[in-house]
VEXVO-170223 format. One record per atom (N, C-alpha, C, O): residue in one letter; x, y, z. Coordinates in steps of 0.2 Angstrom, whole numbers, padded with zeros to 4 digits, always signed. Each point is the difference from the previous one (the first is absolute). Example, Ala and Ser with C-alpha at 12.3 -4.5 7.8 and 13.67 -1.06 7.14 Angstrom:
BEGIN
A+0066-0028+0039 A-0004+0006+0000 A+0004+0006+0000 A+0005-0001+0003 S-0007+0006-0007 S+0004+0006+0001 S-0004+0005+0003 S+0003+0006+0001 
# end
This chain:
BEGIN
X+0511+0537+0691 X-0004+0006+0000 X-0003+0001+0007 X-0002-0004+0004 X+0002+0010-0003 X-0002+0001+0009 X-0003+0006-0002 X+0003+0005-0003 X-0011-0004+0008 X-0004+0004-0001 X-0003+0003+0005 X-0004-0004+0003 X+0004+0009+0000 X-0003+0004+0006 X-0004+0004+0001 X+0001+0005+0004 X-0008-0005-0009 X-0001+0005-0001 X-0009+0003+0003 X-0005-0005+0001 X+0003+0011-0001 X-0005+0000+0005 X-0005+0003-0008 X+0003+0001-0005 X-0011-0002+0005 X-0006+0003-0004 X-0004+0001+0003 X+0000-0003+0005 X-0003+0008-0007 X-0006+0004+0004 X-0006-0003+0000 X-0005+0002+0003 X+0003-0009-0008 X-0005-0004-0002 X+0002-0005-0002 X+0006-0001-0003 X-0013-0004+0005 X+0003-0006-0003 X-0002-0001-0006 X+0000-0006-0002 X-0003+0013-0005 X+0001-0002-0004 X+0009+0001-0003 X+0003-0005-0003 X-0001+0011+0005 X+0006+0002-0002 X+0006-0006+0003 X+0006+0001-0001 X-0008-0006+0005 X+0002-0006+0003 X+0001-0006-0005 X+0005-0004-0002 X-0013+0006-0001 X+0002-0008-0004 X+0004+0003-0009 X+0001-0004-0004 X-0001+0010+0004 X+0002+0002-0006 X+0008-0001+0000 X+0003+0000-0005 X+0000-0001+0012 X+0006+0000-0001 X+0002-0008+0003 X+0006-0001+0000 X-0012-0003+0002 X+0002-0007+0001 X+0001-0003-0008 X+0005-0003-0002 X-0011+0005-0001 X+0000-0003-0007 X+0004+0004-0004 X-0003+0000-0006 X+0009+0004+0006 X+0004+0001-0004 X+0007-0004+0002 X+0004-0002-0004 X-0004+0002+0012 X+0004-0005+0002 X+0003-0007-0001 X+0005-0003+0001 X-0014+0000-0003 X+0001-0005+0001 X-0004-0003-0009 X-0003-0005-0001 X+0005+0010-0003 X-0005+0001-0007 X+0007-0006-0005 X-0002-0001-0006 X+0007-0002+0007 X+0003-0006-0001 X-0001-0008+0002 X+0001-0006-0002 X-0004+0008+0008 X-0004-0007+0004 X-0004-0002-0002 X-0002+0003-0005 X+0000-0008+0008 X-0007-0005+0004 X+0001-0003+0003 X+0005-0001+0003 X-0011-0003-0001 X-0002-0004+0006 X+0003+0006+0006 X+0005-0002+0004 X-0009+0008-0003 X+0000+0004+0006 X-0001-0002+0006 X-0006+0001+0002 X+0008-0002+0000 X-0004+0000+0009 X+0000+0006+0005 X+0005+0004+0001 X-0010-0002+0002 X-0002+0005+0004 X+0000-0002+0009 X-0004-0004+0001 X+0008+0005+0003 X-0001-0002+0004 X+0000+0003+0007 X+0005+0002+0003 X-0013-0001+0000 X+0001+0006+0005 X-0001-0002+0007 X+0000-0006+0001 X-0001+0010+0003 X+0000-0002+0007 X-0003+0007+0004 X+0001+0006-0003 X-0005-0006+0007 X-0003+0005+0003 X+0004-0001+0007 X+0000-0005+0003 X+0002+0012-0002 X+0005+0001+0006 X-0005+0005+0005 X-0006+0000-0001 X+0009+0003+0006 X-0001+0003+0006 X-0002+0007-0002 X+0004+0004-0004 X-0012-0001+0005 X-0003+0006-0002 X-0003-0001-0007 X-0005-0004-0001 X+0007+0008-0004 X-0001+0000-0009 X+0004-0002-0003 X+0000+0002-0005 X+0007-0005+0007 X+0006-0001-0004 X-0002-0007-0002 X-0002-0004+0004 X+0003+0002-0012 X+0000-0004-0003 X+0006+0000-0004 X+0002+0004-0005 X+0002-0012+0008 X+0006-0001-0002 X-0002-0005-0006 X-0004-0005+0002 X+0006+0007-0012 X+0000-0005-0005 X+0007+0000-0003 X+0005+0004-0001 X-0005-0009+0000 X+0009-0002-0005 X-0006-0002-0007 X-0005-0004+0000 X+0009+0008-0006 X-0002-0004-0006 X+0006-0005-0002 X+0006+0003+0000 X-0007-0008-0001 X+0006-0004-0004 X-0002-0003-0006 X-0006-0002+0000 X+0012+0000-0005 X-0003-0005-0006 X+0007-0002-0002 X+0005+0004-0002 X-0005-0012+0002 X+0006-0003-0002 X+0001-0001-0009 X+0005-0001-0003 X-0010+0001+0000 X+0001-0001-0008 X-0001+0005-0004 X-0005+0004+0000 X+0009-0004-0004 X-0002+0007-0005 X-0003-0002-0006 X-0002-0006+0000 X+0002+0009-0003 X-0008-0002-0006 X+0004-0002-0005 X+0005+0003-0003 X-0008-0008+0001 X+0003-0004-0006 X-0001+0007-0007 X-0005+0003-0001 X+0010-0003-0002 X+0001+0004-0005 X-0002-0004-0008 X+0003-0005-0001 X-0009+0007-0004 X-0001-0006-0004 X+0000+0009-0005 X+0000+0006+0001 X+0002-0009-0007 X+0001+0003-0006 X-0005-0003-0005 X+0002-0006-0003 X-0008+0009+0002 X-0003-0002-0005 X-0001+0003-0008 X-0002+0006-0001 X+0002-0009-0002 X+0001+0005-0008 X-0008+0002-0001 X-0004-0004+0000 X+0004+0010-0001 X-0008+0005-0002 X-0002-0004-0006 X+0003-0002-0005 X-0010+0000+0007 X-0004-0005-0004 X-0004+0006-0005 X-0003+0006+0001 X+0004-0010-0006 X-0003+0004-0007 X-0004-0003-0005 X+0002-0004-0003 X-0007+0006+0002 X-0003-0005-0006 X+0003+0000-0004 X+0003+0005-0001 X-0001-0011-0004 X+0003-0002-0004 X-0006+0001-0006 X-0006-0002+0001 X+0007+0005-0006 X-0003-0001-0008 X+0000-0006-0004 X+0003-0005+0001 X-0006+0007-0005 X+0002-0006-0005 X+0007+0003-0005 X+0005-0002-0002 X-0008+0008+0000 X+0008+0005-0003 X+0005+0000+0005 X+0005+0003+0000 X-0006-0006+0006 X+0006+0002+0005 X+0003-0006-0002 X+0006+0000+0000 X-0009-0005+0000 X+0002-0008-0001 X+0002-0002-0007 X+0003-0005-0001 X-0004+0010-0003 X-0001-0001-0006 X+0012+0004-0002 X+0006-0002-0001 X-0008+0007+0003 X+0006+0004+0000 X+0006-0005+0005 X+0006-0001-0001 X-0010-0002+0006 X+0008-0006+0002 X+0002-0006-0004 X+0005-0003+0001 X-0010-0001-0005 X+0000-0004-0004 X+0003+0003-0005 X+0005-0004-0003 X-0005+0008+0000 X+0005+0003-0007 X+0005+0002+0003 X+0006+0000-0003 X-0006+0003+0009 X+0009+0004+0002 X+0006-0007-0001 X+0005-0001-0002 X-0011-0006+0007 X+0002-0005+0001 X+0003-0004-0005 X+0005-0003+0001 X-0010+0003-0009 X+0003-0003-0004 X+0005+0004-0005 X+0004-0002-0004 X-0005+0010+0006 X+0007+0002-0002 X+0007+0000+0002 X+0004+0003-0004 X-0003-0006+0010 X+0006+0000+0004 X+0000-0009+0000 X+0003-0004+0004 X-0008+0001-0009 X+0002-0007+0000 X+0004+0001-0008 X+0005-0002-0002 X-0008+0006+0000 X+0001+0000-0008 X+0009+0003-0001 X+0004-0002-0005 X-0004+0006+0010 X+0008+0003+0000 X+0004-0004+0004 X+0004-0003-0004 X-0004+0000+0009 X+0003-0007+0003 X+0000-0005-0007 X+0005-0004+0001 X-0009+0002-0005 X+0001-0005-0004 X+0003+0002-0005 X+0004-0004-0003 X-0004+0010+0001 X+0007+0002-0006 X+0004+0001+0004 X+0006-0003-0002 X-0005+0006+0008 X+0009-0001+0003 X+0001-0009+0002 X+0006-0002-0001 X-0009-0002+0002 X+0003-0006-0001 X+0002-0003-0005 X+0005-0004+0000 X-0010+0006-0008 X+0002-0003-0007 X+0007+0003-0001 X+0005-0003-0003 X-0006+0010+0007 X+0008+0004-0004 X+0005-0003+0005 X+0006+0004+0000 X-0005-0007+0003 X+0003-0002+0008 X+0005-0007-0003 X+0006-0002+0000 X-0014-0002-0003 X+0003-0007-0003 X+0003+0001-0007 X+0004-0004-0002 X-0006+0008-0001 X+0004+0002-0007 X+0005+0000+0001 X+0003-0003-0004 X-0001+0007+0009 X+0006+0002+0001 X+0005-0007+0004 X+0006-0001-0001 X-0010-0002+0003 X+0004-0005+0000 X+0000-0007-0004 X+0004-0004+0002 X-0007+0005-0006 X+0002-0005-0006 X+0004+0002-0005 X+0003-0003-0004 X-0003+0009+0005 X+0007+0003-0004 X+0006-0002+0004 X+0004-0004-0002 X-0003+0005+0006 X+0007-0001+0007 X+0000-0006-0001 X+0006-0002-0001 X-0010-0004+0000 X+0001-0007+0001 X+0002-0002-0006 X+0005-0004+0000 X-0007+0006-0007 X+0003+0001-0007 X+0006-0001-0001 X+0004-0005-0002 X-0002+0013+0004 X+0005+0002+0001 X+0006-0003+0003 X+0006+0000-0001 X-0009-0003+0008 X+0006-0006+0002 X+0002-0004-0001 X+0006-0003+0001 X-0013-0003-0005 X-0001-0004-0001 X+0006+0001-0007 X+0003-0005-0002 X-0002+0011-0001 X+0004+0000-0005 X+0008+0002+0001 X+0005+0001-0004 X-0005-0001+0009 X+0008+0002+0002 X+0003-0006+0002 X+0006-0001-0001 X-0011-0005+0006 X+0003-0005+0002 X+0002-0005-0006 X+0004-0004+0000 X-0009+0005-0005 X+0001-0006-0005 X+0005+0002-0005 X+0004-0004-0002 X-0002+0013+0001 X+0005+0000-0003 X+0009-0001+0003 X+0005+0001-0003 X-0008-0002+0010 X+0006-0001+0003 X+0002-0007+0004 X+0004-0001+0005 X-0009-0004-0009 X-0001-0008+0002 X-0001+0000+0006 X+0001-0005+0003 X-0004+0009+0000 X-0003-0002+0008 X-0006-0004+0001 X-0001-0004+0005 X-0003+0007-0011 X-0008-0007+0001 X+0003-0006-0001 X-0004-0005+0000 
# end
């Protein structure tokens, strides 16, 4: 990024430092008083702002707590009939082979 640019104040100065530099921190300002009124500043900043994602904090209910413990034991309750129906099925298969090897002397 390269930037050239002249404001009429130094408020309208810092509105365009801190939009420039509104991804940073650790800013440093560093100026120098030269020959007449001319003051020479470099802004630099070598880190950018750590980026954190935090989840929007909510009071929790007791119906709020209440409603995740039943959703919870209804998605145990449906998981444990698809395992009963899971192993049914496989004691039938096991039945069933177990009765193909014996009639074909393999046990």
């Amino acid at each position: 990024m390269k930037k050239n640019e002249t404001y009429k104040d130094s408020k309208s100065a810092s509105k365009a430092i801190d939009a420039t530099f509104a991804d940073h921190e650790n800013i440093t300002i560093d100026c120098e008083d030269k020959e007449k009124d001319l003051r020479v500043c470099m802004v630099s900043s070598d880190k950018l702002k750590q980026k954190t994602t935090k989840p929007p904090i909510k009071k929790m209910t007791i119906n709020d707590l209440a409603t995740i413990v039943i959703q919870g034991f209804a998605e145990q309750k449906e998981f444990n009939s698809w395992v009963y129906d899971a192993i049914t099925v496989l004691q039938r298969d096991v039945k069933r082979i177990d009765g193909v090897l014996e009639k074909n002397n393999i046990k």
